[in-house]
N, C-alpha and C positions, 0 to 999 in steps of 0.2 A: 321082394327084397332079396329071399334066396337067389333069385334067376337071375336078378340084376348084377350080383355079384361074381356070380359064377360068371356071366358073360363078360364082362369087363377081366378077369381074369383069364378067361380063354382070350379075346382078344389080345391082348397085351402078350399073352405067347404065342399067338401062330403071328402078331408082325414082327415078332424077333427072330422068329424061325423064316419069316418069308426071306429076312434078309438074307439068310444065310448063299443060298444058289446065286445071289446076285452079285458075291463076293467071290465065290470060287473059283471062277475064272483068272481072277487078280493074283498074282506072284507076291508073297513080300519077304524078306528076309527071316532068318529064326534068330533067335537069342543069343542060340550056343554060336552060330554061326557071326553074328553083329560083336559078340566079344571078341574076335579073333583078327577082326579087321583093324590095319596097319595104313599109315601115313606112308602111301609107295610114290607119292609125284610131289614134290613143292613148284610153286611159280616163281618162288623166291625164297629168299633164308628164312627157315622157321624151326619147329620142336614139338616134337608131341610128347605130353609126360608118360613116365615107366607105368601110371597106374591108369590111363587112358587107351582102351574104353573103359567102363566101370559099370555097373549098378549101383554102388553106394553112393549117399548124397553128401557124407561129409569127406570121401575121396573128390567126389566132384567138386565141392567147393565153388558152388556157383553164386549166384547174386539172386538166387531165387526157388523155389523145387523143381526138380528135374521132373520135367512133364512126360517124359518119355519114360521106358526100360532101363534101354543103357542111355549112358554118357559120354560124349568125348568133349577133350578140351585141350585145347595148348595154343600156342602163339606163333601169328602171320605176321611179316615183317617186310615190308616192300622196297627192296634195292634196288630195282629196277629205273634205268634213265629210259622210260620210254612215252614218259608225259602223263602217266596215270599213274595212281595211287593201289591199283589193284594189286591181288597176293592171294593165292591158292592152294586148298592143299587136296588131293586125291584119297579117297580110304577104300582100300580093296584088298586083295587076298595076295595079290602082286605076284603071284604064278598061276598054271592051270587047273583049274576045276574040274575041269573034265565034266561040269553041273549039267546032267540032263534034265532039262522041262520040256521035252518034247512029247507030243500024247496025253497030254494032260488037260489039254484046252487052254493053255495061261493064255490070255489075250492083252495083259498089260503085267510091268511091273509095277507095284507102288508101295510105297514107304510112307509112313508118319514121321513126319520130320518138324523141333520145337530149336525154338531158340530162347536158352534160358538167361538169356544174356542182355545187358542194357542199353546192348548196339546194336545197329541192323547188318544182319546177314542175310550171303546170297546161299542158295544150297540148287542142287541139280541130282537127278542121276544117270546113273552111265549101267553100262551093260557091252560086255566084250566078247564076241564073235567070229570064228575065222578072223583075227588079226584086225578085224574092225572095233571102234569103239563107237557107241551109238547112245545117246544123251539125250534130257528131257531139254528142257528150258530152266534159265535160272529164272528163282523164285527168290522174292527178297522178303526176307523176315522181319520183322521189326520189332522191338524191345518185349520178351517175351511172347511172342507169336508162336502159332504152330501152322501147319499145312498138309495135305495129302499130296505126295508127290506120285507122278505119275508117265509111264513111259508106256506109250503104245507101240503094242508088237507089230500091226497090222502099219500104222502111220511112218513108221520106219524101214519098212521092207523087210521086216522077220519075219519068218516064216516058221512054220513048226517044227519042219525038219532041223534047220536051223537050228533052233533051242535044244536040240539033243545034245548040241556038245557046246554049252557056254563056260568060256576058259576067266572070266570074273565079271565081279559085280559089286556095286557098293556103290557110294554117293562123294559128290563133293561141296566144301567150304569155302564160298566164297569173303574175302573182306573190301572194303574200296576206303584205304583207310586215311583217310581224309578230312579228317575230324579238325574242326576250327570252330572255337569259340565262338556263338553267336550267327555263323554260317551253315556248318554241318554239324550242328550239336549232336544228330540222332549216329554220325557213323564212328566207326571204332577210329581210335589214333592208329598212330606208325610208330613203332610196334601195338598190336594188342589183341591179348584173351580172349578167344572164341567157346562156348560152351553151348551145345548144339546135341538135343538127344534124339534117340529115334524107336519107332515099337510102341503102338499102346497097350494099355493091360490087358492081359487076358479077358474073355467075354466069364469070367466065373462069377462078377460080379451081376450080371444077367443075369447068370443062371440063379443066384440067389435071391434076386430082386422077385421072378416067377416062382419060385418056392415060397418066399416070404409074401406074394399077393395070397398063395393059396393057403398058406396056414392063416390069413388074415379073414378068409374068406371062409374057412371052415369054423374060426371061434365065433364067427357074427353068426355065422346059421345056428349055432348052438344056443344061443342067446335071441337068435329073431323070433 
């Protein structure tokens, strides 16, 4: 009983530590950094509010818990006479970084990106380069959904060196707002509310999931 328990608790920690190396390669945004990013490109008239990005959920004010860290939210609007309904908006640092990752081995970037919202959205990411921008694919959300977004450095022509000097980064909101009664129930109207968060928790919950097998494990031995 002792040994059974022990093992099952050693397991369960060396596969959470196995994951760790198989992540490290992966780029993702930090926190301090995901709050400072700005609405720098519209595809058409829109707004993003004074208190967007966010952490808080009653600043957020969404239609449901924000799955993600941060938050951002505000309103796409499509003016465009060009036969679709689409409408954009860019969130990036909107001058240079000067952000080196080069030497580090990133082989991708990737983001946790949720949509906490009761419409589907599209999201992508992007990454800017020597005056290049270089983008995943869009991904379309659907009524609180979430996804690992993902941009390979290798599939894009970046290269390490490269990554020494990335001048921005961040993601974008797509809407196709097209929403008709009984035809496009599931997409957003024209205008309307995006609420799209990104980041998941911290691994601390982990770490106390494997403290909490092991004190589990030491009161049975005491009692076995």
């Amino acid at each position: 009983m002792k040994r059974t328990i022990f093992l099952l608790t050693f397991c369960f920690a060396a596969l959470c530590l196995s994951r760790a190396p198989a992540s490290a390669a992966m780029y993702t945004l930090s926190q301090s950094y995901a709050l400072t990013l700005d609405d720098i490109y519209y595809s058409d008239d829109g707004y993003m509010s004074s208190n967007s990005p966010t952490t808080s959920n009653l600043i957020y004010n969404n239609n449901g818990p924000m799955q993600g860290i941060v938050g951002f939210y505000g309103t796409l609007d499509d003016i465009d006479i060009d036969g679709n309904a689409l409408a954009l908006v860019k969130l990036g640092a909107g001058y240079d970084l000067g952000l080196n990752l080069g030497g580090s081995g990133y082989t991708d970037y990737t983001l946790f990106v949720a949509n906490d919202n009761q419409s589907i959205w599209d999201v992508r990411l992007f990454i800017t380069i020597g005056g290049t921008e270089y983008t995943s694919d869009w991904v379309s959300l659907s009524a609180h959904d979430s996804t690992n977004l993902t941009l390979n450095f290798a599939g894009k022509g970046i290269t390490d060196a490269m990554l020494a000097d990335v001048e921005d980064i961040g993601f974008y909101i797509q809407g196709d707002l097209k929403y008709v009664e009984g035809v496009y129930d599931d997409y957003p109207t024209d205008p309307d509310g995006y609420h799209i968060s990104i980041l998941v928790p911290t691994p601390t919950a982990v770490i106390l999931g494997i403290l909490g097998l092991g004190v589990v494990g030491v009161k049975l031995r005491k009692y076995a």
